[in-house]
N, C-alpha and C positions, 0 to 999 in steps of 0.2 A: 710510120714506125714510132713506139716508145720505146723509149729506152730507157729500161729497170734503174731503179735507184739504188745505193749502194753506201755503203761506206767503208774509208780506207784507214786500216790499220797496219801505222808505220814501224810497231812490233813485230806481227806478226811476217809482213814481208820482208825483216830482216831476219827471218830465218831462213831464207832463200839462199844465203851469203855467207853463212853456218859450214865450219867444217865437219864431217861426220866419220868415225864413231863419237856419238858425244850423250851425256845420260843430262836427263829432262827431271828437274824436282817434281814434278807432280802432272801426268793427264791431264788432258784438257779438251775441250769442246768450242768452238767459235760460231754461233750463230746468226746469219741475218733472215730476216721474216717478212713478209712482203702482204701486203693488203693494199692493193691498187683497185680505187675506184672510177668505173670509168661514166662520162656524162653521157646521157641518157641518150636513147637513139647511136649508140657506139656497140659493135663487138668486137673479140678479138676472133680474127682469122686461123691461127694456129699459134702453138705455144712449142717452146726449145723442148728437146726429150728431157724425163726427165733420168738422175744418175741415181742408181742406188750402190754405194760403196759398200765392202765388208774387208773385214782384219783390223788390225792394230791401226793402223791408222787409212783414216775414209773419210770420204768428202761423197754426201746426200744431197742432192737437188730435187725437189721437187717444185713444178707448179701445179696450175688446177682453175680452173675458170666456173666461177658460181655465178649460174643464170640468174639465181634468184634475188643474188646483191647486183648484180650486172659488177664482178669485183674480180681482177688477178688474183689468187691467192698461191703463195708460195713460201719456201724457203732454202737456205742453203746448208749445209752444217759439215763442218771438218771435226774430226772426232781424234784423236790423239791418245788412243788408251797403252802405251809402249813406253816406255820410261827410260830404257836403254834402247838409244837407236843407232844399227849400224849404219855402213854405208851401204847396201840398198834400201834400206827404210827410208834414209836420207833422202837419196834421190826422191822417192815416193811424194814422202813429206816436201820437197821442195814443188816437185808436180802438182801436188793437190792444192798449196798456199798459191799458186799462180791461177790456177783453176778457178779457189774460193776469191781471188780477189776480184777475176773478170767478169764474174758475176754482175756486176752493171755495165758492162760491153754489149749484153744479151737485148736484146732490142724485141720489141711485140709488136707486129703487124697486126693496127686495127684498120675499123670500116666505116662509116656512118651507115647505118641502114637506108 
């Protein structure tokens, strides 16, 4: 198993800890992007599903495995377009920032051929 690379943002997870109703200056988007190459003679066995979000606020996961680089190709994106967020949004938003962080929890079963 691999396990996805990652990086952690000690802003972002402090909105997990955020009282809600509370209004946000301005949308926003968090993206991580993934180009993992793998040495030769390797594949990957299966990949995580991937998430396609929608509304005001949404977390996109995709991967995708290109034979032709022998390469993981992914990404993840939490989308934030709500400016005023109540408390269900909140919760949302608190769910999707736990989501977008465990993003490198996500591990990939390779092989050697």
């Amino acid at each position: 198993l691999v396990r996805m690379p990652s990086v952690e943002l000690p802003w972002l997870r402090a909105l997990e800890q955020e009282q809600f109703p509370q209004r946000i200056r301005f949308p926003f988007v968090v993206e991580q992007k993934l180009d993992l190459s793998l040495p030769e003679g390797y594949r990957v066995l299966s990949l995580p599903p991937s998430r396609e979000g929608e509304g005001r606020i949404a977390l996109r996961e995709t991967l995708r495995f290109s034979e032709k680089r022998n390469a993981v190709l992914g990404e993840t994106k939490l989308v934030v377009k709500a400016e005023q967020i109540d408390a269900s949004m909140g919760e949302t938003l608190r769910q999707l920032v736990a989501a977008w962080a465990s993003w490198g929890n996500k591990t990939l079963p390779v092989r050697a051929r």
